[in-house]
C-alpha positions in Angstrom: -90.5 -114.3 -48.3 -87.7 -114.5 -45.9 -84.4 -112.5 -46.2 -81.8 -113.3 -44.0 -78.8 -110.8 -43.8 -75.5 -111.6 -41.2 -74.8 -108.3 -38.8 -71.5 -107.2 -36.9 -72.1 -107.3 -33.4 -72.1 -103.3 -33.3 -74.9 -103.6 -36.1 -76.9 -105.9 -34.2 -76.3 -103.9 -31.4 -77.2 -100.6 -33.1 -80.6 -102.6 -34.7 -81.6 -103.7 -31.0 -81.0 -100.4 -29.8 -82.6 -98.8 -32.8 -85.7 -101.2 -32.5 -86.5 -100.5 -28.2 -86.1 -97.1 -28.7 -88.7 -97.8 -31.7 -90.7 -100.0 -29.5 -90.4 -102.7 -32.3 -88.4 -105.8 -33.1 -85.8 -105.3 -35.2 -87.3 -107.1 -37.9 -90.3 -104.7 -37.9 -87.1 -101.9 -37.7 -86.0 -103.0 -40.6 -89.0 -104.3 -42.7 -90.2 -100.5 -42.3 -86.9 -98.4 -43.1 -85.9 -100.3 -46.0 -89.7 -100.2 -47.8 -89.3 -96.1 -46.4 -85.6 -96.1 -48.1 -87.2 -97.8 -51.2 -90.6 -95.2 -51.4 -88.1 -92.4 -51.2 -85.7 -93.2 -53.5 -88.5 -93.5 -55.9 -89.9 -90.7 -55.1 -87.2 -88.8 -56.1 -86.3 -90.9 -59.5 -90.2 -89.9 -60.3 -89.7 -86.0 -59.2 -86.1 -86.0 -61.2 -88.1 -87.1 -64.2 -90.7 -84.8 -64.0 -88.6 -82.0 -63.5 -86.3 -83.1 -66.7 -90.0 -83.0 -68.7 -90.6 -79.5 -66.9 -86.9 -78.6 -68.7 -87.2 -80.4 -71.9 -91.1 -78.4 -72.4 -89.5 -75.2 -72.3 -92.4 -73.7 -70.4 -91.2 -71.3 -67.7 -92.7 -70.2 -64.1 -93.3 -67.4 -62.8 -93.7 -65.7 -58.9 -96.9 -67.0 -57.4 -97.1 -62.4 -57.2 -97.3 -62.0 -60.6 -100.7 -64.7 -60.5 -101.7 -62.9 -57.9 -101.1 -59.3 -59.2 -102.4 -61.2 -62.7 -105.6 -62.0 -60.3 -106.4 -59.0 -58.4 -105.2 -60.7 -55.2 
């Protein structure tokens, strides 16, 4: 699939600079950032859900001292 997208001449400047700093073109510059702003947003939206399960259990944590008092440690 091709995506096409219309830069200012300071973006296309910034995504050239961007990219030879990179050592990359800056369609490789930007293929990789936006799948890496994409993983991490998701990421997140999985770890936000989690956590509001954590919540919703009612199960509660404890100091990784108490396990290790708890263990002998």
């Amino acid at each position: 699939m091709a995506v096409v997208i219309e830069l200012t001449g300071e973006e296309e400047r910034l995504a050239e600079s961007y990219a030879k700093v990179h050592g990359t073109s800056v369609e490789e510059a930007m293929k990789r950032n936006f799948f890496e702003l994409i993983e991490d947003e998701y990421d997140a939206a999985v770890a936000d859900a989690a956590y509001d399960d954590y919540i919703k259990s009612g199960k509660k944590s404890y100091p990784i001292s108490e396990l290790w008092e708890e263990l002998g440690l």
